[in-house]
Structure formats: C-alpha cells, structure tokens
C-alpha positions as CSV (number, residue, x, y, z in Angstrom):
1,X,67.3,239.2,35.3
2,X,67.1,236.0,37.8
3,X,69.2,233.4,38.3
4,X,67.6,231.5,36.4
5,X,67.3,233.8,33.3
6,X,70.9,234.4,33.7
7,X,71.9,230.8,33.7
8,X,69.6,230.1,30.5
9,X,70.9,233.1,28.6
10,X,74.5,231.8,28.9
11,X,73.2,228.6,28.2
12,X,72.1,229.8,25.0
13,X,75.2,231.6,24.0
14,X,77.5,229.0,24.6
15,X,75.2,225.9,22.3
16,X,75.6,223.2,20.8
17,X,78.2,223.0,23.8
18,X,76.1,221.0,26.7
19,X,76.0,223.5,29.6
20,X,73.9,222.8,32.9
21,X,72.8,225.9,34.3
22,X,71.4,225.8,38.3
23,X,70.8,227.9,41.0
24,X,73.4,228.1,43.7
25,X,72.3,228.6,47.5
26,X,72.2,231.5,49.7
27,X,68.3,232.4,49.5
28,X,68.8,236.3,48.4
29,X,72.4,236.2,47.7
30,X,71.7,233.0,45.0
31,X,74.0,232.9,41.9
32,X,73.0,231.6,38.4
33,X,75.7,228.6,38.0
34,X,76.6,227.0,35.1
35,X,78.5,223.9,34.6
36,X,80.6,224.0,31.4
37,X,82.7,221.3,29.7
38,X,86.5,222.3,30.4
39,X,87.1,222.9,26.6
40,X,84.7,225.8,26.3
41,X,86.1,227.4,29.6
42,X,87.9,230.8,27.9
43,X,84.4,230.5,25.6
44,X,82.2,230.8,28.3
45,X,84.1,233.7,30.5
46,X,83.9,235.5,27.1
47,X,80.7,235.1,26.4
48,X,79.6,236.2,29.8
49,X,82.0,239.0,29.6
50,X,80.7,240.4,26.2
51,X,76.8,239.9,26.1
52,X,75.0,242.9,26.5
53,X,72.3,241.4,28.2
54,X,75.2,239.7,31.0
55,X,77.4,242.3,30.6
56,X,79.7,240.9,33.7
57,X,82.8,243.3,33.1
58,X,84.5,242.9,36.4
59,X,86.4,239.4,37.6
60,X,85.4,238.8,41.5
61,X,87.6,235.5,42.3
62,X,88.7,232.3,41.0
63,X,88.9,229.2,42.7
64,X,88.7,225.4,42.7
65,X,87.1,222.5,44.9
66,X,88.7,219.0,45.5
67,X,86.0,216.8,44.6
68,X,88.8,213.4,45.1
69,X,87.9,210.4,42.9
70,X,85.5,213.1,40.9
71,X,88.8,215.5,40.2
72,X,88.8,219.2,40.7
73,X,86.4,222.2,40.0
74,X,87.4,225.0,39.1
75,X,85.1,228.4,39.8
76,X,84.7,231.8,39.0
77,X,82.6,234.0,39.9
78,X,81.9,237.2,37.5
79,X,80.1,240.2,38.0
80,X,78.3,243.0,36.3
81,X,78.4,246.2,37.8
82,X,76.4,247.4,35.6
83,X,73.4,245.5,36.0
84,X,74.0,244.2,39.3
85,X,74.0,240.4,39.0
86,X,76.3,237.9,39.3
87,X,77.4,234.8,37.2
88,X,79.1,231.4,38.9
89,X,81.0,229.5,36.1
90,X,82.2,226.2,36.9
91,X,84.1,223.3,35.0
92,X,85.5,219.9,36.2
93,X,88.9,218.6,35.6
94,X,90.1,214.7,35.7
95,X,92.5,214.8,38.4
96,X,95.3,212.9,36.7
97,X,95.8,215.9,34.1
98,X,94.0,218.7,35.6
99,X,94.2,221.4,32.6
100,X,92.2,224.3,32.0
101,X,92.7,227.2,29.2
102,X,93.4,230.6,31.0
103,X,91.5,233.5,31.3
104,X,94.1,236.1,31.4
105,X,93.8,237.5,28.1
106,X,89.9,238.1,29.0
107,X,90.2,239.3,32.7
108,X,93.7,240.2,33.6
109,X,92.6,240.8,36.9
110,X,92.8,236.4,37.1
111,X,96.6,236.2,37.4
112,X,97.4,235.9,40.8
113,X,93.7,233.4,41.0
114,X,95.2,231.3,38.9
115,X,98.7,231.4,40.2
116,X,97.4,230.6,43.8
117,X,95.1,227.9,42.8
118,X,97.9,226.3,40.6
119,X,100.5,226.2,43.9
120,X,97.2,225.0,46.1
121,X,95.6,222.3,43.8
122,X,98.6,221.7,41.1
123,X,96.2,223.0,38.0
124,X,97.6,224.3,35.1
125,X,96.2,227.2,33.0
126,X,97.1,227.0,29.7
127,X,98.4,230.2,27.9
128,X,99.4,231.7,31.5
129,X,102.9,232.3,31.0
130,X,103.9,233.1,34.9
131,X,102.8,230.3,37.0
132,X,105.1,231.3,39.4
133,X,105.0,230.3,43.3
134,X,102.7,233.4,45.1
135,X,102.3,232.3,48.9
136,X,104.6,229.4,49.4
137,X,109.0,228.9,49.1
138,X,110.1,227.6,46.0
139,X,111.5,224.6,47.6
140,X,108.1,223.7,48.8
141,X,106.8,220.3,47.4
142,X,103.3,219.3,47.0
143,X,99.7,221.4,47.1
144,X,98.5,221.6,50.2
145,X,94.8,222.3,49.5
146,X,94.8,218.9,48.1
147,X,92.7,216.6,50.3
148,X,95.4,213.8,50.1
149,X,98.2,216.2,51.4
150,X,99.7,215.1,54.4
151,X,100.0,218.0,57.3
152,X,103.6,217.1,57.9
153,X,103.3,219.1,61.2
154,X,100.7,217.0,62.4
155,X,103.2,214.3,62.2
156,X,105.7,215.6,64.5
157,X,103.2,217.0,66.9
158,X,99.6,214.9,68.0
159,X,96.2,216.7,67.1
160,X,95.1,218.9,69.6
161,X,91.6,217.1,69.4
162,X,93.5,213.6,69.4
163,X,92.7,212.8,73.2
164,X,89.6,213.6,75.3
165,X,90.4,215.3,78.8
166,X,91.9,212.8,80.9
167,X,93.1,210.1,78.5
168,X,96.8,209.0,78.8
169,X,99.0,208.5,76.0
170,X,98.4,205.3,75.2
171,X,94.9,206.4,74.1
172,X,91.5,205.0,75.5
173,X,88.4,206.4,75.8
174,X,86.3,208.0,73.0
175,X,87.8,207.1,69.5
176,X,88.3,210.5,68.1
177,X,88.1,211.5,64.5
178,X,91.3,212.3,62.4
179,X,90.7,215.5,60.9
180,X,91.5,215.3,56.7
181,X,94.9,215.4,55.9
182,X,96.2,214.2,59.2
183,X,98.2,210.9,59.1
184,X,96.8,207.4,60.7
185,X,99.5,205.9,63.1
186,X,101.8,204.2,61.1
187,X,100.8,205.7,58.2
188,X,103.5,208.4,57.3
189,X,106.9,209.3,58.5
190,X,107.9,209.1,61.9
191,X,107.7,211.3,65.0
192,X,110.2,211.7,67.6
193,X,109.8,209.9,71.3
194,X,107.6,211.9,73.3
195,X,109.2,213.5,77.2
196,X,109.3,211.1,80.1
197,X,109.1,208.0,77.7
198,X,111.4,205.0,78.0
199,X,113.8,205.2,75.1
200,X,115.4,208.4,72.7
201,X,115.6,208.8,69.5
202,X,112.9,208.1,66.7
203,X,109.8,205.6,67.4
204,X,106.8,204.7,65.4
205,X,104.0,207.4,64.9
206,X,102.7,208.6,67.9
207,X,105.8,207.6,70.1
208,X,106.3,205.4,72.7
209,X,104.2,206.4,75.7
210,X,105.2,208.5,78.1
211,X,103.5,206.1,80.9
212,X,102.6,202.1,79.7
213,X,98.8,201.5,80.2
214,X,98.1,199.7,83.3
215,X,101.0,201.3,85.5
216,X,98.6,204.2,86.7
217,X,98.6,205.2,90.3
218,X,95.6,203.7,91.8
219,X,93.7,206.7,93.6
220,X,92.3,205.7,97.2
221,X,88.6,205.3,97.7
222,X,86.5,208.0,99.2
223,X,86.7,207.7,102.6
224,X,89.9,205.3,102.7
225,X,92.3,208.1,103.2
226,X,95.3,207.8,105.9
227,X,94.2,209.8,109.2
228,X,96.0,212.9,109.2
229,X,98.6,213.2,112.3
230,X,97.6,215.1,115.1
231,X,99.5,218.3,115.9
232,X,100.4,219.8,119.1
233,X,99.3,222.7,120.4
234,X,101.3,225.6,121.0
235,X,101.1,228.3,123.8
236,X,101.6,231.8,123.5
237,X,105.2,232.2,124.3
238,X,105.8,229.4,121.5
239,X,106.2,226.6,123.5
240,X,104.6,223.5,123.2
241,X,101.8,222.4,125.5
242,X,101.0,218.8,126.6
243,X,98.8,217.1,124.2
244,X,96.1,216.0,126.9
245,X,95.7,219.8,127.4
246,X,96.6,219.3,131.6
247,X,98.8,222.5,132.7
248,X,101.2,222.8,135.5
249,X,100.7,223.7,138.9
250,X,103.0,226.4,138.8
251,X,101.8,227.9,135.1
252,X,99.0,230.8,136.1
253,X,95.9,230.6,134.6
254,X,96.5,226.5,134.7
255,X,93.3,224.5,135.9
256,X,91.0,222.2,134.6
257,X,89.5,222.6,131.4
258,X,85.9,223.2,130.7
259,X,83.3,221.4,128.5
260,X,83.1,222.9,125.0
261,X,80.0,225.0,125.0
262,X,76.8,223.4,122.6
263,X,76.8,223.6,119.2
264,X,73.2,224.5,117.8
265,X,71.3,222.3,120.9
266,X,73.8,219.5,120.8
267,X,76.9,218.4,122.7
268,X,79.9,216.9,121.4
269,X,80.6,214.3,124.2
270,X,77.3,212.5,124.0
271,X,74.8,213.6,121.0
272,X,72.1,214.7,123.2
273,X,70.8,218.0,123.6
274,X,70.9,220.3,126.3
C-alpha cells in the first residue's frame, strides 16, 4: 500500500473521530502520517496494530516535539514487518496539562519511550504505572528538552560561539545569536567574575570584564616601529671588535676593509650599477 492508502485506511478505521492523514518527507523513505485528536490516541495505535490490511505488529519509537505556544506532539512511529510499511501517528497536547493515554497495554515495548519523554518534556501517560526517572538523578528538576529550559551551564560558562575571533570581553563586533535555551545577560542567575577582572566574588551575567573597553594597547603603525639597536660584532676568539670595523696595527690579518661585492648589477654605496 502507499502512504497515502495507509493514511486513508486508518482514517477510515478510526471515524466519526476527525483524523488528518498526510504524507511525511523523505522522498522514498515517506511515512503515511496521521494526526489524531489526543482522546483517540490508545484507539488509534490499536487500530493500526490490529487491521489486517496495516498489520503494524512491532513498536519502532516514541517521541514528542515542542511546538511552544502550540503545546507538544507526541509521535510514534509503528511498523509492519509483515508487509513492510510504516505508520507515523501523531497527536497534540495543550501544554498547560499535557496528558496522553498510554500505550503500554498495546505495545509494551513503549515503556521506557514514554518514561524518557515524560523526564524530557514533563508528559504524562495515563495508565503507565512506572514513570520513573530513566536518564537523569532523581533530584534533577525541570525537562530539559523543553525549549524554555535554561542550560544552567551556559550560565556559569559564556557560549563558545558568543564572541567572534578577536572580540574582547566586553563584546563588539558581530552580534552573535543566542543559541535556544541559553540565558540573555541579565536574564537568569548569576555567573562568577571572570580571571584578571577587577573585583571577586559574584557579578551580573557575563561578569565584569577582564579588560574595560577603551583601555586596549594601541598597536604601532606599519612602519613606525623603534629602530632595533645595533649590535657589535664579535671576533673569533670572542672578543669584541670596534664597531667602525678599523683593526689594530698589531692584530694580523688587520687592514682596510673592502667594498662589499655587487648584489645582482647593483652596489650598495650608490644605487648604480657596475
């Protein structure tokens, strides 16, 4: 069957209850979706489960999408190995209460889906029984797949993307773009006074900066650096010779010193060639 013929068939299972079937993307690897009121959830993973003509006996994964002001999807995707198709079943929750019946008793294989996506997005499934915590501590508080959570760690320590290459700490530059769930400054909490700053203890988000705008070195313009100092030059035995390069009388090999040979047709002393 197609997507399409997949998505009308449960369609036609699940009425009078208004379902919106679709097609999903993925050219090829396209899934017959279909949107279903969240009181005829458990109806609709039955339904799927138990038609010949779906026949979708094995639970793939179970999920659900932050859609803010909208509230929360929830998905799951359901497959027949049988027939080789695949069903996408989706519902949306208000976000005040977001409730949904469990599927458990239908495909037990859901459990842990539903316990993570509880401790991610704070949904309950009704019936469950163990909503128990599965990847985070007990004392954690808050889900962190929510879009609203705050990354507490991005509190304490600046985004890596915060700052182009160059900028100081008192910003400048290119605005950059918070990523979601990373604090504004002066938004949340506070962050403790970054090295080298003036001050200890706690300051206001993003710290005090290490250097105050304005108080940056100025660097010297090209060609307006300090002439380096000349150095004298040292004979063999380590001793220094006179800086006009005149020997002694007494010193063999002493005499007077030649003309430095040409350098590709030119002299040093007056630019012309030889």
């Amino acid at each position: 069957m197609t997507p399409e013929a997949l998505g009308a068939r449960l369609v036609a299972l699940l009425a009078p209850v208004e379902a919106t079937p679709s097609v999903s993307g993925g050219q090829r690897f396209a899934r017959a979706t279909v949107d279903v009121p969240a009181e005829s959830w458990l109806a609709a993973v039955r339904a799927a489960r138990d038609d010949a003509e779906l026949a979708c006996d094995f639970f793939d994964w179970l999920s659900a999408v932050d859609e803010l002001t909208e509230g929360f999807d929830v998905v799951a995707h359901l497959w027949s190995t049988r027939l080789r198709h695949g069903v996408l079943l989706r519902t949306r929750l208000p976000r005040g209460a977001p409730t949904v019946a469990s599927v458990v008793d239908v495909y037990p294989g859901a459990a842990w889906h539903e316990r993570e996506t509880h401790e991610m997005f704070g949904i309950d499934f009704a019936g469950h029984g163990e909503l128990l915590p599965l990847l985070l501590p007990p004392e954690f508080e808050g889900h962190p797949l929510r879009k609203e959570f705050v990354l507490a760690s991005r509190v304490a320590k600046p985004w890596p993307g915060a700052k182009e290459p160059g900028e100081s700490e008192a910003g400048g530059g290119r605005r950059p773009i918070r990523p979601p769930g990373v604090p504004a400054p002066g938004e949340w909490g506070t962050t403790p006074t970054p090295a080298g700053a003036g001050g200890v203890g706690e300051g206001p988000r993003g710290g005090t900066p290490a250097r105050p705008a304005g108080e940056r070195p100025a660097r010297p313009a090209p060609g307006a650096r300090p002439a380096r100092t000349p150095r004298s030059a040292a004979s063999a035995d380590g001793t220094a010779a006179p800086a006009d390069g005149a020997g002694s009388a007494d010193q063999p090999g002493s005499g007077p010193v030649a003309d430095p040979p040409a350098r590709d047709g030119r002299t040093d002393d007056d630019g012309g060639t030889t």
